[in-house]
C-alpha positions as CSV (number, residue, x, y, z in Angstrom):
1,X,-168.3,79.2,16.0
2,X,-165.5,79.8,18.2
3,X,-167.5,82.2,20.7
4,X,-170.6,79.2,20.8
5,X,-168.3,76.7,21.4
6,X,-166.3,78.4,24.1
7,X,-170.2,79.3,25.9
8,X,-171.0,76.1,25.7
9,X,-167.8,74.4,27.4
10,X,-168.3,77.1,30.2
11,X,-171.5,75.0,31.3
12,X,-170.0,72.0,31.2
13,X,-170.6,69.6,34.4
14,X,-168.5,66.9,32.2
15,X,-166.8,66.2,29.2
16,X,-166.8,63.4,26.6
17,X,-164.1,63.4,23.8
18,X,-165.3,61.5,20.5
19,X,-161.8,61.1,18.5
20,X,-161.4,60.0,14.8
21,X,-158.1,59.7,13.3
22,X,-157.6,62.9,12.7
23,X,-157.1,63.9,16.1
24,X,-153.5,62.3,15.8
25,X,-152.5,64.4,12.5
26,X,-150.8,67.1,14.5
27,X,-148.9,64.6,16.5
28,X,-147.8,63.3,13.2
29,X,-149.9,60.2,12.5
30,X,-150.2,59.6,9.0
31,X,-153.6,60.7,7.0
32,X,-155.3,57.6,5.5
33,X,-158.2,58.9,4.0
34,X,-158.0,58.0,0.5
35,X,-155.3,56.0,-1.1
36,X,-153.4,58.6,-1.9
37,X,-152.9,59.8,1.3
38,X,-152.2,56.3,3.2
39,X,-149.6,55.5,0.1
40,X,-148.0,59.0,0.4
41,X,-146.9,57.5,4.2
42,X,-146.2,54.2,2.8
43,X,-144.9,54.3,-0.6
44,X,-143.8,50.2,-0.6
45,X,-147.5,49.5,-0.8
46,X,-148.0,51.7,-3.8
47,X,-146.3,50.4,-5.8
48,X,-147.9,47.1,-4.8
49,X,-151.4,48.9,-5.2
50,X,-152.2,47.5,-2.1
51,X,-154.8,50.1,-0.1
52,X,-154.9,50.5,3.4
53,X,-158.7,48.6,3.3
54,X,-157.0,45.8,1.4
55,X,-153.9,45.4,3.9
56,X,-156.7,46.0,7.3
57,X,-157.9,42.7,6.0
58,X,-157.7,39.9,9.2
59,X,-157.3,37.0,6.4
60,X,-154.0,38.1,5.8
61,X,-152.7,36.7,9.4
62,X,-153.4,33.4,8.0
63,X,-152.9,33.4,4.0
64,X,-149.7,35.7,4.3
65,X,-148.7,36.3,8.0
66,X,-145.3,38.4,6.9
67,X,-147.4,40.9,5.2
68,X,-149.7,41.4,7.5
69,X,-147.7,41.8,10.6
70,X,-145.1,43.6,8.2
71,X,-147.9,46.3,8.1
72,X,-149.1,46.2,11.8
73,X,-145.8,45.8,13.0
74,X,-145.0,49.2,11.6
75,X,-147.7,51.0,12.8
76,X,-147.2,49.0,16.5
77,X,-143.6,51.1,16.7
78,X,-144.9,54.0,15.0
79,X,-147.5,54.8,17.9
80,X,-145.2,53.8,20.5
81,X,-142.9,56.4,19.4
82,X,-145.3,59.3,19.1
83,X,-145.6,61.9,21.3
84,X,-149.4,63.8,22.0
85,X,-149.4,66.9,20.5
86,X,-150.8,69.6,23.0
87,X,-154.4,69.4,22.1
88,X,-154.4,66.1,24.5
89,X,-153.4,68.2,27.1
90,X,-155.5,70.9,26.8
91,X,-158.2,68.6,26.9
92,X,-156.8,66.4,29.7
93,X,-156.7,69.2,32.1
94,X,-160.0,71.1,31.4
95,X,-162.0,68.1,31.6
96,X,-160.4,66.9,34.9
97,X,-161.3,70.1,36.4
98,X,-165.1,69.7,35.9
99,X,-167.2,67.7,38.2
100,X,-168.3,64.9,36.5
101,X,-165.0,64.1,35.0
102,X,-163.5,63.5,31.5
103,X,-163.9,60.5,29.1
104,X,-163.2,59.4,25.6
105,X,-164.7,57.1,23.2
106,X,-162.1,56.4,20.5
107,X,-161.7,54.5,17.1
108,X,-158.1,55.1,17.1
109,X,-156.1,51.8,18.2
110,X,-153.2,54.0,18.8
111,X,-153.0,54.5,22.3
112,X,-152.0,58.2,22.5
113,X,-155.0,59.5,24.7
114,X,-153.9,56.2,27.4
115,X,-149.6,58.1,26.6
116,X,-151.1,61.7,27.3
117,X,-152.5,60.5,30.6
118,X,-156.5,59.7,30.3
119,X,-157.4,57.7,32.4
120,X,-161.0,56.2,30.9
121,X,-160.9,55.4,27.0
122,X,-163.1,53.7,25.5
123,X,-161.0,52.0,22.7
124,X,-164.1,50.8,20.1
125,X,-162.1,49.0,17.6
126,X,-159.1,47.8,19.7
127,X,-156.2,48.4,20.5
128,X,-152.8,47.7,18.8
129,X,-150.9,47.5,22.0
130,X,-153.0,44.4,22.9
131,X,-153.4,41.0,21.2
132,X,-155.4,37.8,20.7
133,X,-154.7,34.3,19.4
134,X,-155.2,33.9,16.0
135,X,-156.7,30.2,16.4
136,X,-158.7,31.8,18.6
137,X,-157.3,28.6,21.1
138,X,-158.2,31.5,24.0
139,X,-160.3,34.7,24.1
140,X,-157.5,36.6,26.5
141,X,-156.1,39.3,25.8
142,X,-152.7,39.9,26.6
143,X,-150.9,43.0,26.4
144,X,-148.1,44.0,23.6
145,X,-145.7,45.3,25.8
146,X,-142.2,43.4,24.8
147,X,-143.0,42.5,21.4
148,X,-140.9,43.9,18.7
149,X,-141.6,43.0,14.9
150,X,-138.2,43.0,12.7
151,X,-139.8,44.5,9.4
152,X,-138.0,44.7,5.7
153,X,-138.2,48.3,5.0
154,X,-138.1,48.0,1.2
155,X,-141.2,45.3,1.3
156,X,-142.7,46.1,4.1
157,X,-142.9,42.4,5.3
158,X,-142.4,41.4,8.9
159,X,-138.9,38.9,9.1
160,X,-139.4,35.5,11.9
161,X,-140.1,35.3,14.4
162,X,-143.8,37.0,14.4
163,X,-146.0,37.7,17.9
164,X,-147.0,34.2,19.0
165,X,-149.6,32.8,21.0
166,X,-147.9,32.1,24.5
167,X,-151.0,29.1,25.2
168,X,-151.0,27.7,22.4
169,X,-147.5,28.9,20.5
170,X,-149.5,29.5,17.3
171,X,-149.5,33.1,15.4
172,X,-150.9,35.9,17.5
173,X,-152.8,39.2,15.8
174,X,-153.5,42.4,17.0
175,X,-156.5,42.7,19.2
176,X,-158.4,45.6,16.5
177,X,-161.5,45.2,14.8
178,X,-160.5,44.8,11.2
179,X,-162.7,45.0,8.3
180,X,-164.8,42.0,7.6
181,X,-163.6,40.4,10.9
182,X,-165.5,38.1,12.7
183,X,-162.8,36.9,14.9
184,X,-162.4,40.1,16.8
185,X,-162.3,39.1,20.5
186,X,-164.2,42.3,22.0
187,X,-164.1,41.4,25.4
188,X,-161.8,44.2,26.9
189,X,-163.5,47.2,24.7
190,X,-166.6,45.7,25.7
191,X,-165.8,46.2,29.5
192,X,-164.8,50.0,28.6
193,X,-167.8,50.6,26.5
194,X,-170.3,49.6,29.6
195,X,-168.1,51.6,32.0
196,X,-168.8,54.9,29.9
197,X,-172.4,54.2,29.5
198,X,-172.7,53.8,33.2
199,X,-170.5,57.5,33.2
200,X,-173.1,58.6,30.8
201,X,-175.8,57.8,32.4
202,X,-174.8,60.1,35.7
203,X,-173.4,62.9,34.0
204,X,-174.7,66.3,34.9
205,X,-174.3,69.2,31.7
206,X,-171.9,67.1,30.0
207,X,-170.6,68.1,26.3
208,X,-169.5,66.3,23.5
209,X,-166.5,67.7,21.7
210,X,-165.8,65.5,18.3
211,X,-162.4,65.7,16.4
212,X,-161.3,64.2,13.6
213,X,-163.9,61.3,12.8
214,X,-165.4,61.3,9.4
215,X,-168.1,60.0,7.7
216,X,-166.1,57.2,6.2
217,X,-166.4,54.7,8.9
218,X,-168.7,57.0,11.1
219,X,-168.6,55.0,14.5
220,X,-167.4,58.3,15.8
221,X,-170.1,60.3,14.3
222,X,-172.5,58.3,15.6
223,X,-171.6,57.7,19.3
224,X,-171.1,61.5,19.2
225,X,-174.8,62.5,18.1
226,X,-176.0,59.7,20.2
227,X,-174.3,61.2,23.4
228,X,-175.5,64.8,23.0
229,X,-179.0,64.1,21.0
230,X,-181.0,65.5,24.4
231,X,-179.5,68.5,24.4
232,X,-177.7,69.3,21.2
233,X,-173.9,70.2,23.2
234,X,-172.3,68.7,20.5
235,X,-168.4,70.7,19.4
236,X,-167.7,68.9,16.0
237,X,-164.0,70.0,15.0
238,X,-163.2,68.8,11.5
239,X,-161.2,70.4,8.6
240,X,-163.5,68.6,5.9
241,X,-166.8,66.9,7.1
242,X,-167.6,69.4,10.2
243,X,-171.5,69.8,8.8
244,X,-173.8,67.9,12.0
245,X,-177.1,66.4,11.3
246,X,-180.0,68.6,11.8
247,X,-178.0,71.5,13.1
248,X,-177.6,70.4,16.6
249,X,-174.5,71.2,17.9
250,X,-171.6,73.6,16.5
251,X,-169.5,72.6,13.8
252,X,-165.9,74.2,13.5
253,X,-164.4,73.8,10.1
254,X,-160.4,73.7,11.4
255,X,-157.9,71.0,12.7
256,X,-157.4,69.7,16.3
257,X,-154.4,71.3,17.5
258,X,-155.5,74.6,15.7
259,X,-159.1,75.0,17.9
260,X,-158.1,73.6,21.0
261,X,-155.4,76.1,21.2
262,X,-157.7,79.0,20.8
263,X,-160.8,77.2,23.0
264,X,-158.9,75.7,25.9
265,X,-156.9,77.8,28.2
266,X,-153.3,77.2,28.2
């Protein structure tokens, strides 16, 4: 799988990265999938049986603010503090070298591909370095740069003063796509969305190369099969759901860091 993938990179004209969240395992990122694995990373919210779909709820803002920027407080300083393992790299510099140019299309809110340099991402759910008014008294989007949540590490809930609106002075959120949220303000991954289908479009020989997005919430998946359906140059890279849809495409059953090391040249 190696060897195809590796023959089909050297015809690349361009590159498009899907990323899941596994791509940020090797950098460090906790593993959500399942409850297990989020409460492994945060143990307060086990033994409150909370799972991470239950706390990734946007009501929470409203019906208990504490709690919910006590858990997206957390993860705001968590991704600021990570470092991008060497796959992002690795992928930075072969892509820039081609032609037509590198870009990613993302699910992850976490930034890291914007900390290892990229300079087109396509953030589909968000970003948690941006954020909107909860009231929704303005759809801008302002950037999270300067906010700091205090958080109580043995509850997990966010101590006063939370992110505020600076219009309006009411309770701000994170600017992510949450589950069941209809007040998502999707203006700015909008704009990035149209400026890699425009990229798309115009690309000569590109390639697809998928890591870490699985069939859970299968955005990834999806944007992935879409972009390489006309000619099948599709690298899925996935330690547990690597299998692609009618056989189009190569499908490597390893981590991240692991394949990109041994496909990319150093």
């Amino acid at each position: 799988m190696l060897e195809l993938a590796a023959k089909l990179l050297d015809g690349a004209g361009a590159l498009l990265i899907c990323a899941g969240a596994g791509m940020g395992v090797d950098s460090g990122l906790p593993d959500f999938r399942g409850g297990e694995g989020f409460w492994r990373a945060y143990p307060p919210y086990a033994r409150l049986g909370l799972r991470f779909e239950e706390l990734a709820d946007p009501r929470h803002f409203a019906d208990d603010p504490e709690l919910a920027w006590g858990f997206y407080g957390h993860r705001l300083e968590l991704y600021r503090k990570t470092v991008p393992h060497e796959g992002f790299r690795l992928l930075r510099e072969f892509g820039s070298d081609l032609p037509g140019g590198v870009r990613v299309f993302t699910s992850n809110v976490d930034g890291q591909f914007q900390a290892a340099g990229f300079g087109f991402v396509a953030e589909a759910h968000g970003s948690i370095h941006h954020l909107q008014c909860l009231a929704g008294c303005t759809a801008d989007i302002r950037p999270a740069a300067g906010v700091t949540v205090a958080i109580d590490p043995e509850t997990m809930r966010a101590m006063p003063p939370l992110p505020s609106c600076p219009r309006c002075g009411g309770l701000a959120r994170p600017n992510i796509l949450m589950f069941g949220d209809s007040s998502w303000v999707p203006d700015r991954s909008q704009a990035q969305l149209d400026e890699l289908t425009a990229w798309r479009r115009s690309a000569r020989d590109l390639v697809v190369v998928e890591l870490g997005a699985g069939r859970a919430v299968p955005t990834v998946r999806r944007y992935a099969e879409l972009a390489s359906a006309a000619t099948g140059a599709l690298i899925r890279i996935n330690p547990r759901e690597p299998e692609i849809r009618h056989g189009r495409g190569v499908s490597i059953a390893a981590g991240a860091l692991e394949t990109l090391t041994q496909l990319l040249p150093r």
